[in-house]
N, C-alpha and C positions, 0 to 999 in steps of 0.2 A: 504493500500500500504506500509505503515511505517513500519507495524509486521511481514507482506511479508518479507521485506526485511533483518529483526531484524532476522527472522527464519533461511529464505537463510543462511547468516552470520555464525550464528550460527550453522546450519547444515554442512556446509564450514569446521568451527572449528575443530567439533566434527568429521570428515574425516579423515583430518590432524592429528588432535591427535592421531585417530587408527592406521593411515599408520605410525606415527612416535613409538608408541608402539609395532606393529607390527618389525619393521625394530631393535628396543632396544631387543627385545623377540629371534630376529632372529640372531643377532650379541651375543646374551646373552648363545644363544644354545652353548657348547662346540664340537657339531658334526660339526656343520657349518661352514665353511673358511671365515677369517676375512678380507682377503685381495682378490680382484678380479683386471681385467684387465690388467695393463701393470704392475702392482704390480708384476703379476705371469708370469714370462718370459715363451716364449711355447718354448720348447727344443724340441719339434716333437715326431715322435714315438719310445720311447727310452725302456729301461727294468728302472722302477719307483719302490723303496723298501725303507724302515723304516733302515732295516740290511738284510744280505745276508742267513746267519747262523740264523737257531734258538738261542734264548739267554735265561738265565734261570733264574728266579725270583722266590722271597719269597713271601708266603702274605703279603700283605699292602706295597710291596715295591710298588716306582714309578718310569714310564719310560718315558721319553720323547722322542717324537715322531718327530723326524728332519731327512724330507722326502733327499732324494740322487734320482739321477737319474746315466746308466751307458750305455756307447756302447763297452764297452770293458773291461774283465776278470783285476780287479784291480783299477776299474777305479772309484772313487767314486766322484760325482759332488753334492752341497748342491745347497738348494732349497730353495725359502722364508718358512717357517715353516707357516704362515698365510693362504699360498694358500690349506693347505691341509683339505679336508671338507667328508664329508660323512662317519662318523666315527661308525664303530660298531666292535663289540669282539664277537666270538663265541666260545665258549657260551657265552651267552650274561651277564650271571649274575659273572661271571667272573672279569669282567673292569669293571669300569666307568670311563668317561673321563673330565678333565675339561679343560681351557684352562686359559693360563698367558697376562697379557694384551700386550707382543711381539707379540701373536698370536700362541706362540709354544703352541701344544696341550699336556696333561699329561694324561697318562693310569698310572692309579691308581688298583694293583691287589688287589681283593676284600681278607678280613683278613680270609673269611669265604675258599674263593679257595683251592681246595684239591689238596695236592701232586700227581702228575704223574697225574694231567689235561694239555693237553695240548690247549694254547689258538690262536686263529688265531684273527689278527687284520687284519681289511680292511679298505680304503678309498682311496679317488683322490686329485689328485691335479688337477686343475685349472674346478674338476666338471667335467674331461674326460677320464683323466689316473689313471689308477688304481693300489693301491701299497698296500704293505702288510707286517706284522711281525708275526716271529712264537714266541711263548715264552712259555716254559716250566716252569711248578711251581714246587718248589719243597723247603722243608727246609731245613738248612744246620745242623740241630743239627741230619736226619736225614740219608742226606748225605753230609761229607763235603771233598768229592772229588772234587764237583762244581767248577771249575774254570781252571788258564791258570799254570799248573808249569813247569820249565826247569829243565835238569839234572844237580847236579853241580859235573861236570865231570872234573874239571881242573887234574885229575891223571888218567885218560879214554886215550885209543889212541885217536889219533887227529880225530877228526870228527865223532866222535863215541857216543857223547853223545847227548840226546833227549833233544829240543830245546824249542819244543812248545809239551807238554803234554796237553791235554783241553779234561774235562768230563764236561759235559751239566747234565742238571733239570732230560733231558729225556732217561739216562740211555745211551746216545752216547757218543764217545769220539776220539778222532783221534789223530795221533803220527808225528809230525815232525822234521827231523833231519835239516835240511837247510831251516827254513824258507822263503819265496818268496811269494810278497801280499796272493792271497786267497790260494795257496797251500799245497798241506798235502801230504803227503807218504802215508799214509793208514788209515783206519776209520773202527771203528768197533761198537760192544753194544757190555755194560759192564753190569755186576751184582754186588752189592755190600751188605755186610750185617756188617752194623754197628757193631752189637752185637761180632762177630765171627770173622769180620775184612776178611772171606773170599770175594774172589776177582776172578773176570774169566772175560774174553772179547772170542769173539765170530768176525774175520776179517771181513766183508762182502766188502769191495774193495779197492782201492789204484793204486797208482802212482811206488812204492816200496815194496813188502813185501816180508820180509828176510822172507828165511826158517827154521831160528832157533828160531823163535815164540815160550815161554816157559809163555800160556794163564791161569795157574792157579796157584793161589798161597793165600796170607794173601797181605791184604795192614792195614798200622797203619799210621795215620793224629797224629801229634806232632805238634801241631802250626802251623807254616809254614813251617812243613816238612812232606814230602812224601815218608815211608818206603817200599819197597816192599819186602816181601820174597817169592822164589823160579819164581814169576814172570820176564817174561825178553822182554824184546818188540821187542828183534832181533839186528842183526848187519847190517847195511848199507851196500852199494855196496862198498861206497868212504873210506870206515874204515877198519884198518887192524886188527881190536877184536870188540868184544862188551863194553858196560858200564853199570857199575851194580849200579851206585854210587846212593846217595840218592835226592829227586826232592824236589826243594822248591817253593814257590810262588815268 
């Protein structure tokens, strides 16, 4: 009756232990949401995203993954970063993900990831809505158009210089003269060839597109300068000329 009960005991333990190794295993996983219940407020059926815009990465860069939720064009609402679980990259050999002990999860681009891979991130929050990021890889010794420049047009007519210039990993780029949250005048693909510095874009649609679009030309990167020759992105409606001046970061 005594080693009966010595067993039981012991079989007891040996439960417990699993279920508590299991639960360390399970919280250990970095795909898995660290926080549940009233931790993960339910905002109902919303549009659930990482970023709105593809964004563009190098390898071995890392992105932190701090989920938003939105009901309305501009609208960006933050989310416990703990609640968001079910993590995978496609391709998969792409990412891997770890997690910080806030719970913010980190997408780590693999060093091995080839330029012009384009990667898609998926997962949920609260284990029902489901959200996602686009992210282009791409190098910058390769292309170092990547990023956000303005014109600096202070001898440009008034309103006439380009505000928000933005080339992505994935060979897109879009042209704003009046910034306003997610808005853009027009968006296009671009081609670039380091070697040659030739440069051409290609409109596919927009808000604004002047008719004096002058899409090929030479671009030359000087540190944080952005030269174009014979290129020209057009004159606005709100401007009395165009602006030729040169874009910096």
């Amino acid at each position: 009756m005594q080693a009966n009960t010595v067993l039981a005991v012991l079989g007891l333990a040996m439960a417990s232990s699993a279920c508590a190794m299991a639960e360390t295993e399970n919280l250990a996983d970095p795909a898995t949401a660290s926080l549940t219940g009233e931790a993960c407020p339910d905002v109902g059926e919303r549009a659930y995203f990482f970023w709105m815009q593809p964004r563009s990465a190098e390898p071995g860069d890392e992105i932190s993954l701090s989920p938003y939720w939105t009901d309305m064009p501009g609208s960006y609402n933050d989310l416990p970063p703990g609640c968001v679980g079910d993590l995978e990259a496609f391709p998969e050999d792409a990412v891997t993900f770890d997690r910080q002990d806030d719970g913010l999860a980190i997408a780590s681009i693999s060093a091995d990831a080839e330029p012009g891979t384009r990667v898609r991130l998926e997962a949920t929050y609260r284990g029902e809505y489901a959200l996602n990021g686009i992210v282009d890889i791409y190098r910058e010794e390769e292309n170092p158009l990547v990023g956000l420049w303005r014109q600096a047009g202070d001898s440009c007519p008034p309103e006439s210089a380009v505000r928000e210039l933005v080339f992505t990993g994935g060979n897109e780029m879009s042209v704003t003269w009046t910034p306003f949250e997610v808005y853009k005048d027009y968006w296009a693909d671009y081609q670039y060839d380091p070697q040659t510095g030739a440069f051409s874009f290609e409109v596919e649609g927009g808000n604004q597109i002047p008719e004096d679009i002058v899409a090929a030309g030479t671009a030359q990167v000087d540190g944080d300068r952005l030269v174009f020759k014979d290129v020209f992105f057009g004159t606005p409606r709100q401007a009395e000329g165009g602006c030729r001046a040169t874009f910096v970061r």
